[in-house]
Every structure is written in C-alpha cells, then in structure tokens.
C-alpha positions in Angstrom: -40.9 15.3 10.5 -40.2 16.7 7.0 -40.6 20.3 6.3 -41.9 21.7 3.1 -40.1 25.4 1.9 -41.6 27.8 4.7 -44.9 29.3 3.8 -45.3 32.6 2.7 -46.3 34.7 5.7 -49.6 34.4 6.1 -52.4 36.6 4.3 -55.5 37.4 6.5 -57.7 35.9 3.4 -59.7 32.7 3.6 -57.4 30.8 1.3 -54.4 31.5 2.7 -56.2 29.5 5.6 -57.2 26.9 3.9 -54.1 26.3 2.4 -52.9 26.0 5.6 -55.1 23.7 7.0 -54.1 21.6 3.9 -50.3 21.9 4.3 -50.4 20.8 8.2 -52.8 18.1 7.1 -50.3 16.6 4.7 -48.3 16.9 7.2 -50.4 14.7 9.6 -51.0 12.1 6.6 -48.1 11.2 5.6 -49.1 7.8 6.1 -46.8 4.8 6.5 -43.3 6.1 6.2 -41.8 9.0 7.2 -40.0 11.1 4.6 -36.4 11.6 4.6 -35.6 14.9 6.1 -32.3 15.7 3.2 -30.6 19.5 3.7 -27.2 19.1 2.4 -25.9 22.6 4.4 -22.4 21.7 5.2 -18.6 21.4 4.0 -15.7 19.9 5.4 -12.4 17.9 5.2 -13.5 14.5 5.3 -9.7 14.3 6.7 -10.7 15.7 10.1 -12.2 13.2 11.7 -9.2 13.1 14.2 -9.3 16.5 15.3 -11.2 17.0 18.5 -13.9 19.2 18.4 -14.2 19.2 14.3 -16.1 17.1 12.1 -15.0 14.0 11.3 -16.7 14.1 8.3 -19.2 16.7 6.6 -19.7 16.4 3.3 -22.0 18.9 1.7 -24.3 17.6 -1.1 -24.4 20.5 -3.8 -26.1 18.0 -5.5 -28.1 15.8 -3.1 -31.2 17.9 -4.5 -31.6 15.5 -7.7 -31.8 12.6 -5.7 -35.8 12.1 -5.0 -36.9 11.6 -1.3 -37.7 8.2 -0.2 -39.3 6.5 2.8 -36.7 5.8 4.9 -38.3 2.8 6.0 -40.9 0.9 4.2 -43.3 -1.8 5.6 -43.0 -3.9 2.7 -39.5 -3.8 1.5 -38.9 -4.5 -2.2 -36.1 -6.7 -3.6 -32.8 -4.8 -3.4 -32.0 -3.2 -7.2 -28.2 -4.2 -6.9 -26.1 -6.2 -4.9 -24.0 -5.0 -2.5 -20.7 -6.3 -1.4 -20.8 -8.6 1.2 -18.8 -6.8 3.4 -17.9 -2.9 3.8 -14.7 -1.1 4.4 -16.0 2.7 4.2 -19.6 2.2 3.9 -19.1 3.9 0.5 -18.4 0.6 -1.7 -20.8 0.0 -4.5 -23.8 2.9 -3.8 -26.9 2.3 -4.9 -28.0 4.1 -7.9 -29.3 6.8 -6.2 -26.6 7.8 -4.0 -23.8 7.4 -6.9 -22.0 10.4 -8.2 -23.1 12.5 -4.6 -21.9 13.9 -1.6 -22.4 12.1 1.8 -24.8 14.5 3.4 -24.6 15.5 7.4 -22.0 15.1 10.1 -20.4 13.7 12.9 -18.9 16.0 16.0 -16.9 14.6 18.4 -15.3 16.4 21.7 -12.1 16.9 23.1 -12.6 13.3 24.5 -13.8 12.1 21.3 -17.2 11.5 22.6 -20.0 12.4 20.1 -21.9 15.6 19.9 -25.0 14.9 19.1 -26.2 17.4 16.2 -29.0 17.6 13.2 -26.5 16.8 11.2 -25.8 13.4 12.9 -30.1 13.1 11.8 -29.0 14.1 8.2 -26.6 11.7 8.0 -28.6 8.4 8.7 -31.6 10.0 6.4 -28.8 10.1 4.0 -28.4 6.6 3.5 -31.7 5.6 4.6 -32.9 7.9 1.3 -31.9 4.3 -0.4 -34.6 2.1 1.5 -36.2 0.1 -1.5 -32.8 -0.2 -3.5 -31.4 -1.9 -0.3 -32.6 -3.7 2.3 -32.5 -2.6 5.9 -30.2 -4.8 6.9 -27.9 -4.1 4.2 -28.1 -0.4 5.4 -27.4 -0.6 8.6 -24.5 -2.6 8.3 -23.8 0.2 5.6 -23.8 2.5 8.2 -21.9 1.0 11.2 -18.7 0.8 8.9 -18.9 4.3 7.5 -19.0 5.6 11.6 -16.4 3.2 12.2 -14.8 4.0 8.8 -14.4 7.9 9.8 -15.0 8.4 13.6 -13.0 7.0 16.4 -14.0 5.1 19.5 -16.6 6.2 21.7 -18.1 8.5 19.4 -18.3 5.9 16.8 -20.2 3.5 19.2 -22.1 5.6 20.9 -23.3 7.1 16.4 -24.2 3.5 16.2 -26.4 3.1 19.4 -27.9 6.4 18.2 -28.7 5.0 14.5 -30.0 1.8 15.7 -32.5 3.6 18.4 -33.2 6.1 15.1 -34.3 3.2 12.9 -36.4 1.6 15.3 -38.3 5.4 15.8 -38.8 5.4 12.3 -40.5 2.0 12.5 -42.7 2.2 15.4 -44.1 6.1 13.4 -46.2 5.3 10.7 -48.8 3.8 13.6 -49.6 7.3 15.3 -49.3 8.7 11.5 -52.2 6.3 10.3 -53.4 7.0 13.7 -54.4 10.4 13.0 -53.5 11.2 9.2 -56.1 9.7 7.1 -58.9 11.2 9.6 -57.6 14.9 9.9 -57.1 15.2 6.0 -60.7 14.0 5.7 -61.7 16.9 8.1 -59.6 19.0 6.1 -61.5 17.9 2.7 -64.8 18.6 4.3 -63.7 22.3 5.2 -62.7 22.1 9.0 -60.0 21.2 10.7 -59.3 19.5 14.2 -56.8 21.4 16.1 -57.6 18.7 19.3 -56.2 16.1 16.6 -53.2 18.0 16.2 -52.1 18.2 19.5 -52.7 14.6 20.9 -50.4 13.8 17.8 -48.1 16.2 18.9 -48.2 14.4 22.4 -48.1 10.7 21.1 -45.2 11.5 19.3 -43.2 13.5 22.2 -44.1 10.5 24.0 -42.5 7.9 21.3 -39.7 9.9 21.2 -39.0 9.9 24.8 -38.9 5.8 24.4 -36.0 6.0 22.0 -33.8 8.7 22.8 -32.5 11.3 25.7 -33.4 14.9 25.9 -30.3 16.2 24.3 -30.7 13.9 20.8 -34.8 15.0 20.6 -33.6 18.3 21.0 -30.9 18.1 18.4 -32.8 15.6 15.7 -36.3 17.4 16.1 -36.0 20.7 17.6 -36.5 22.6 14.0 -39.5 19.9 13.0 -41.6 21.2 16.4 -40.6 24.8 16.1 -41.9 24.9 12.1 -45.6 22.8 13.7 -45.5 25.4 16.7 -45.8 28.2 14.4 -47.6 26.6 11.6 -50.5 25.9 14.4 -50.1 28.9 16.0 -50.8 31.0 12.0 -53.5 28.3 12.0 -55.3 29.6 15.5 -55.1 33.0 14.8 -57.0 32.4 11.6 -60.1 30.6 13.3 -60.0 33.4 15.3 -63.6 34.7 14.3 -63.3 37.3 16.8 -60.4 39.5 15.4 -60.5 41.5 11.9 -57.6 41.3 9.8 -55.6 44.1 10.8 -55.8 42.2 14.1 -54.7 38.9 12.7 -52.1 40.4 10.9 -50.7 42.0 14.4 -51.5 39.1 16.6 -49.4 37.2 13.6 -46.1 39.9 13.5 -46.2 39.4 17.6 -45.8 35.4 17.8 -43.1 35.9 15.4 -41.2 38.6 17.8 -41.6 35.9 21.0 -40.0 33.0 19.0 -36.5 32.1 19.9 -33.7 32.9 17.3 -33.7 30.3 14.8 -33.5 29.9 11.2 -37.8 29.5 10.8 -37.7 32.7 12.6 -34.7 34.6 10.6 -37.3 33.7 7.5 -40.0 35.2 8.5 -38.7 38.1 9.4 -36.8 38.2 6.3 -39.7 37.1 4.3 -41.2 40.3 5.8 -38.1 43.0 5.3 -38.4 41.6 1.3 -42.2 42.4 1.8 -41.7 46.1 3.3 -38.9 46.8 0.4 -41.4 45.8 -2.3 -44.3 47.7 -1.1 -42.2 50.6 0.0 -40.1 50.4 -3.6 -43.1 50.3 -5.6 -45.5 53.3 -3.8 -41.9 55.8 -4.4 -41.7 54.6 -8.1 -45.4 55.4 -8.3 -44.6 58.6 -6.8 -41.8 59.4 -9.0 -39.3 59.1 -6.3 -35.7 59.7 -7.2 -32.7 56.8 -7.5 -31.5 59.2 -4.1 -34.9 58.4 -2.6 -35.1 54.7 -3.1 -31.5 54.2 -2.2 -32.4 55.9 1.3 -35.0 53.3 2.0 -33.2 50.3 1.2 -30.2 51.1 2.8 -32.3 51.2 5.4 -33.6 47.9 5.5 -30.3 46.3 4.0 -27.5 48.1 4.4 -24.9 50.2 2.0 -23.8 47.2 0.1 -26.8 45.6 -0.6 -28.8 49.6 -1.8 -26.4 50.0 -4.1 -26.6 46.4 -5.9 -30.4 47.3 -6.2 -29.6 50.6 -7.6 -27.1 48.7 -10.0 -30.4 46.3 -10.6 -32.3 49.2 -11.4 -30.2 50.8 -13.8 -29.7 47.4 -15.5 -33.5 47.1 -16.0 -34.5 50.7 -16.9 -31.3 49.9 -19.9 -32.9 47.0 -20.8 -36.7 48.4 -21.2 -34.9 51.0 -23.0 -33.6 49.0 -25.6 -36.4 46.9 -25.8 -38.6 49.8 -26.9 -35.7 50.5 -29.3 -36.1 47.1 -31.1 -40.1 46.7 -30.4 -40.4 50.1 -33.0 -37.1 48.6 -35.2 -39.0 45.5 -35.3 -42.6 46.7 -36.4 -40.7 48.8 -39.3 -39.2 45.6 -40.4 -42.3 44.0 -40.5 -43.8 46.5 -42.7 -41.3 46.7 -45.1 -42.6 43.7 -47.0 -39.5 41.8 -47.0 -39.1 37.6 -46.8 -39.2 35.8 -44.2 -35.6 34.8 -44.8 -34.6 38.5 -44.7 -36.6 39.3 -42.0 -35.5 36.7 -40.2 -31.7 37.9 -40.4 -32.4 41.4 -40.1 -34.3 40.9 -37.2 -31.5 38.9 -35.8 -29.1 41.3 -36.6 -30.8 44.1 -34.3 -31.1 41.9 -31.5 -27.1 41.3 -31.5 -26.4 44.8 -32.0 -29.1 45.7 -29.2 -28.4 43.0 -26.8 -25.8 40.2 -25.3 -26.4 36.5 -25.7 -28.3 36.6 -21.8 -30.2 39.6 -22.9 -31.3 37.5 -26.2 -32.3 34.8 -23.9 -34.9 37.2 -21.9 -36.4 38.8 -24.9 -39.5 36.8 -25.9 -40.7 35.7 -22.1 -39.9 39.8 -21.5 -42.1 40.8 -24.4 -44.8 38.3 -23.3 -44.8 39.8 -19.8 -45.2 43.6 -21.2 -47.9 42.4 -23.8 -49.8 40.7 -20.6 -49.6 44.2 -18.5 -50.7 46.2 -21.6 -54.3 47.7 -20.3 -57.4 45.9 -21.5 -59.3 47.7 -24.3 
C-alpha cells in the first residue's frame, strides 16, 4: 500500500489522534485502485545488467516527483492518449506523456547464476510503468514491460521478472474488492468520531491472505515489507491513544518504547531521527533562553550529532545572528528614509540602494517574508 511522508511523532493531544484515525482511514479507502507506490532512491549503469550480482538496470528518477500518481490499474480503462508502436525493442519507444523526459524508476538484481533477486525495487519498477494506466492500456503495458526485462536482463532472471509482473498485476486487480470491502465503512466510522480497530485488522488479514495467492514468502517480504511495518506502527500510535487508562506522560513513554522494539529499518531510523531533531530544538531553545554561550550549545549538539554537523549549526547561527543584525541596520535606515519626505521614485532607489549595500541577491530574496515573520512575533499591545 502507498505511504504518505511519515507522521510527525505523535502528540498526546486529541487531534493528533484524530488525525490519525483519519490518515489510516484514507488509507483503508482508497477505493478502487491502488496507488502507485513511486520512490525513485537509486542510481546505476544501465550498462550492468551483465554483471552478476549488480543491477541490470537502476535508474534513479531525480525527477519522477513531477509526474502525478496514478491508479495502476483502473476498472474502467479509458482510451489510450497516444499510440504506441506496435511492437517494442527496449520497452522505452514512444512513452507516454507522462513518463517522457524521466528516469526509469527501480531495479532488477540478478545472482551469480543470473537468477533474480527479488527486491522493492523490482515493486518500483512495475509501478513505474504502471503510473501510465489511463494513457495506455493494460495490455499495451504489459507487453511494454516484458521487452524492457528482456531488453536489459538475461535469461532466467528475465523470465522469472516477467512471471513476477504478471502475478503483480493480477494482485492489483483482485485489491480494490477488500478496499471497498472495508474502506467506505471505516472512513464513515472515522467521520462520526470513532474508529474500528477490529476493521483494521480483518483487512490486514484479507489482504495477507490475497497476497499469499499471488506470490511466495520472499517477494511479500520484499514488495510489502515497508507498507506493513508503516500500518504496524501507525495502529500501534493509534492503540496507545484510545488508551483511556494512561495519562500523557504515559502515552508518550508507552509510544518512545514501541519505537525501541522495532526492527532496524528506515520508518524506524525516522522516528528516532524525527525525535533527536525534537530534543536539539527544545534543548537549543531553553539554553538560548538562558543565555547559554556558542561553547554551550556546541556541547549539546555535538552530542546529538557529532563534530561536523555542531559546527555547521554554529556556522548557521552566526549566519542568522549577521543577518538580524543587518536587518535592524536597514529597518532604522529605512524608517529615516521614509521620513525624509522624499518621492516615491527616490525612495524607491535609495531604499534599494541600502539593501545591496546591506545584503546579497539571496539575502534580498529573504527580506520581506523575514520582516513579516518579526512583525508577526512582535508582542500584542
């Protein structure tokens, strides 16, 4: 299943809950298609398809994030909006509009024996040109497909791609049923205030179950390992939250502990960076209210962050506290200006002369969403 950006970690406040309960029901709703799970993450030498052990082809989509994400198989398919060539070489001749001008997203790993390793990025690549459902038809796709493995992988890893893609496509068909199944009634639930956490997990276990039809254990693992870990802990936030019988303080422990017993992966390297980013800012800002010294701060992050990154914040700092500076320097040139009595025309030029004297072209850029900020902090009379 798709994931959204990670959720900030939780808040023991009720609408950090119900947001919750809404993000896991959109989850559950997302009716008749399943979207395209796109992460362009990767770079490599399309070249090395014939190295054993290498990808034979990961191209990383720097770009891939303009392209909009589609069903990757509708019910209803529209006529194709261009006409693809009636055979393929690559897979690669005449791209639909919205594949044009990118990167070929995910990958294909193949062993020693040239036998395929079944990875996420194997999952990336099929959503890759699946992302074009609507544009072209399905069958136009798949034959797509079949000549880009062939195109770039060797024999049996290119078969055994295909065999994978075809079982893949049929998943995606036979998923919009238990999405309907449960969807439309747990965001209803949701509207209403509550929130079905029996729902949930029969969906959990009708689609562990459709799975098992169309693929082993190793390709589940690989294709949805990340989408069950990210619906493990969003449920598991979601439980401690109905938990009437804890106060916060126990929330926000029971919360810090499920994230310690969750295997090393990159939902978990989040959080807990999501939280050392917390700390720093909490911890940064009660020393500046203190008066600590540059000495003092650069103690704590290092800390956190190491050498390196301490002393880019320290350079950070100094390149704000130079910056307010001058800004008070030009807010009192400025007010003089303005009381002066001049045109508009001069003030206009004499004001633009202070800011170049004052500040660089990015600095310039900063100035009037800066001086918005500082009026909105200003104290109320």
């Amino acid at each position: 299943m798709p994931k959204s950006p990670l959720p900030p970690k939780p808040a023991p406040k009720k609408h950090a809950a119900y947001l919750l309960y809404v993000g896991i029901a959109l989850l559950l709703a997302s009716s008749i298609a399943l979207l395209v799970w796109l992460k362009p993450d990767r770079q490599s030498n399309p070249e090395s398809n014939q190295t054993a052990g290498l990808h034979s082809d990961i191209n990383s989509a720097d770009n891939s994030s303009d392209r909009l994400d589609k069903p990757a198989l509708a019910a209803d398919e529209s006529a194709p909006s261009h006409t693809p060539p009636a055979t393929f070489v690559t897979g690669l001749e005449s791209l639909p509009t919205s594949l044009q001008d990118t990167d070929v997203d995910g990958e294909i790993i193949i062993d020693a024996q040239q036998q395929l390793v079944v990875t996420a990025g194997l999952r990336q690549l099929f959503d890759y040109f699946l992302s074009a459902q609507g544009e072209e038809d399905t069958a136009t796709i798949m034959r797509r497909v079949e000549r880009y493995i062939r195109h770039h992988t060797p024999d049996p890893a290119a078969t055994q791609a295909i065999a994978i893609f075809k079982r893949y496509v049929g998943y995606l068909n036979a998923l919009p049923d238990i999405e309907q199944r449960y969807g439309s009634f747990q965001l209803q639930k949701t509207q209403a205030g509550t929130f079905d956490l029996s729902l949930v997990a029969q969906r959990k276990q009708d689609i562990a179950k459709l799975r098992q039809q169309y693929f082993d254990n190793a390709t589940i693992k690989a294709f949805f390992s990340a989408d069950d870990d990210y619906d493990d802990y969003s449920i598991a936030m979601l439980n401690i939250e109905e938990n009437s019988g804890w106060d916060d303080t126990q929330k926000e422990a029971a919360r810090q502990d499920y994230i310690s017993r969750m295997p090393d992966n990159p939902i978990k390297n989040n959080l807990e960076h999501q939280a050392t980013l917390q700390t720093l800012i909490e911890q940064t800002d009660k020393l500046k209210a203190e008066g600590a010294s540059a000495a003092e701060l650069f103690k704590v992050r290092r800390e956190l962050f190491g050498a390196p990154a301490a002393a880019r914040l320290a350079q950070i700092d100094a390149e704000d506290a130079s910056f307010e500076q001058r800004f008070n320097q030009y807010q009192a040139q400025k007010q003089q200006l303005l009381q002066q009595g001049l045109s508009d025309t001069d003030t206009r030029l004499q004001l633009k002369a202070i800011e170049q004297q004052l500040f660089d072209e990015a600095e310039r850029k900063r100035l009037a969403g800066y001086a918005q900020l500082q009026q909105q902090t200003l104290p109320k009379p």
